[in-house]
C-alpha positions as CSV (number, residue, x, y, z in Angstrom):
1,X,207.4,194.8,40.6
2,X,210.3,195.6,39.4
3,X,212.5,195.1,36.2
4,X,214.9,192.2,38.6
5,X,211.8,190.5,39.6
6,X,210.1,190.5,35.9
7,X,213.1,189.2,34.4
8,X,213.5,186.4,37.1
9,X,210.6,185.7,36.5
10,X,210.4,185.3,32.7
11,X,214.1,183.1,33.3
12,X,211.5,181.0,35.5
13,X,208.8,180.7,33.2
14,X,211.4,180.5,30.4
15,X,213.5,177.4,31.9
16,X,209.9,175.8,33.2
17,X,208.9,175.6,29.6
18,X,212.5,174.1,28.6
19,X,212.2,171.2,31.2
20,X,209.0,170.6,30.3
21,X,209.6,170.2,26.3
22,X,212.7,168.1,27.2
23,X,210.7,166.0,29.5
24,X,208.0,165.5,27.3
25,X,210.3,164.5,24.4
26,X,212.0,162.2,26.3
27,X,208.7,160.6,27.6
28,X,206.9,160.4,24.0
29,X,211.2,158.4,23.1
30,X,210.6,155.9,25.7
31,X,207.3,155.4,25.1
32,X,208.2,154.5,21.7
33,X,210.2,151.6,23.0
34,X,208.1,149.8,25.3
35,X,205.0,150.3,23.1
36,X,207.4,149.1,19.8
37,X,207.4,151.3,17.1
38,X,209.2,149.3,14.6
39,X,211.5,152.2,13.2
40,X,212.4,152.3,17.0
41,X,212.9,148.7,17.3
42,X,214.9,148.5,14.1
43,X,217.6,151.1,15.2
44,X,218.1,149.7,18.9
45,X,218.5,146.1,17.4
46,X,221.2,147.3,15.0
47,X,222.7,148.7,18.1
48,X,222.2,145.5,19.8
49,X,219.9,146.5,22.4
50,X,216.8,144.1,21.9
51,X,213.9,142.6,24.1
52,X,214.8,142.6,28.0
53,X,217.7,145.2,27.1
54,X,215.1,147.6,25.2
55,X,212.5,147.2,27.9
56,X,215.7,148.1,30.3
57,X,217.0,151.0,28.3
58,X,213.4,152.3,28.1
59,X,212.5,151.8,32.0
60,X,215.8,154.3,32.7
61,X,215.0,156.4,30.3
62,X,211.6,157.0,31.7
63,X,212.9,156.8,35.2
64,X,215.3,159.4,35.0
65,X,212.9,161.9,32.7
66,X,210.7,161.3,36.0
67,X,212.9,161.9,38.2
68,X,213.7,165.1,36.3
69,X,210.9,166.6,35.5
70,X,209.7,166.1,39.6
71,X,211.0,169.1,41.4
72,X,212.2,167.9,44.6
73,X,214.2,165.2,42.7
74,X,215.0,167.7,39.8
75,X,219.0,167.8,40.5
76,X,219.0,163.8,40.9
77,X,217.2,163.6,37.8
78,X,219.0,165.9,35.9
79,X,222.6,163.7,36.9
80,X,220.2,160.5,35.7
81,X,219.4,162.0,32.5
82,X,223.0,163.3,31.4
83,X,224.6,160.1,32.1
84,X,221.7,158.3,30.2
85,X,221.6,160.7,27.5
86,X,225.6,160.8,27.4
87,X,225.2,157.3,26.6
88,X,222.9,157.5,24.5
89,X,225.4,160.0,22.8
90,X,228.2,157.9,22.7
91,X,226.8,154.6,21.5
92,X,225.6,156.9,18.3
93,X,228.8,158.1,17.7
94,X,230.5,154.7,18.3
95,X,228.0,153.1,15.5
96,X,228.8,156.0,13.1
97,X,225.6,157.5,13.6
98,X,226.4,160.7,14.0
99,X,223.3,162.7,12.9
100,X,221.0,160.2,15.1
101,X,222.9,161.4,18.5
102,X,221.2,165.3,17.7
103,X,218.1,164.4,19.7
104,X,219.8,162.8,22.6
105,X,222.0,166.1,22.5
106,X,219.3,168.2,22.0
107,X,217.0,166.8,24.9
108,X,220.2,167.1,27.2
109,X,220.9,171.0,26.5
110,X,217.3,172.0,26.7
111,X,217.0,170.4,29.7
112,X,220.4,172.1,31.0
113,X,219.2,175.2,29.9
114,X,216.0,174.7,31.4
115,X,217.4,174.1,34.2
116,X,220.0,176.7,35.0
117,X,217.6,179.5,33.7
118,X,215.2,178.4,36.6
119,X,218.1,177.8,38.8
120,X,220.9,180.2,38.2
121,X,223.0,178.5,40.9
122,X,222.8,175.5,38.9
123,X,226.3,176.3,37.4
124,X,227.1,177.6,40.5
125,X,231.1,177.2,40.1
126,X,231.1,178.8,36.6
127,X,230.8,182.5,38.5
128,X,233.2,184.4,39.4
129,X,235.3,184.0,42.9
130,X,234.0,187.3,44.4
131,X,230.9,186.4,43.2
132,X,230.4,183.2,45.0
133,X,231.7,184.6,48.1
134,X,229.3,187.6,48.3
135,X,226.9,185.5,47.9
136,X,227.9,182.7,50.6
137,X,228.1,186.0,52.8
138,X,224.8,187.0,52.6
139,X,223.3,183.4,52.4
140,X,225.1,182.7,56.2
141,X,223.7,186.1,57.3
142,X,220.5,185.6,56.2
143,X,220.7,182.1,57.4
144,X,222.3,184.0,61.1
145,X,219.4,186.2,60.9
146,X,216.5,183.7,61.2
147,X,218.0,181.7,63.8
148,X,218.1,184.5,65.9
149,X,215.0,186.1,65.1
């Protein structure tokens, strides 16, 4: 093995175990809600999200933390989850409450980090030109190459 395929494979593992903390934490949030834990219920009513809206609010949540932590339905998940969590951001700030939108943040970079350290190409348009052109070169050859073969 050597030193290129350790270190991909320690980004793997690495952004595995992101994922999986910021999927976990996200479960363990919107368990919280459906199962009532009053500090829970207290915050989302002075939000104004209460009964059918807090069972709603909680159903995306898990749905999208699903979605994400699934890996054939990783990318849709992870669009799910930073538009949930975005809101989740903003209505914090928009109450005020700006140290209670650090664990919406926090959930969303871990699981963006996760994510592009298991899938560099991920942030595929953050490399450079020449980059992304090399490598569209040799994914149409190798591409070329098994059709013909």
């Amino acid at each position: 093995m050597t030193i290129t395929d350790e270190i991909s494979r320690t980004r793997a593992i690495a952004g595995n175990v992101l994922m999986l903390v910021s999927g976990l934490g996200l479960v363990l949030t919107s368990a919280s809600k459906f199962f009532g834990v009053p500090a829970v219920v207290h915050q989302m009513a002075l939000e104004g999200i209460t009964g059918e809206k807090l069972v709603t609010v909680a159903t995306l949540e898990l749905l999208s933390t699903l979605l994400f932590l699934y890996p054939k339905t990783r990318s849709i998940g992870l669009m799910f989850l930073s538009a949930f969590l975005g809101g989740a951001i903003s209505t914090h700030v928009q109450m005020g409450e700006f140290p209670a939108a650090v664990p919406a943040g926090s959930f969303l970079t871990l699981a963006w980090l996760g994510t592009f350290l298991r899938y560099p190409e991920a942030l595929w348009s953050f490399r450079r030109r020449e980059t992304r052109i090399e490598s569209s070169s040799v994914e149409l050859k190798h591409t070329t190459d098994r059709l013909t073969a």
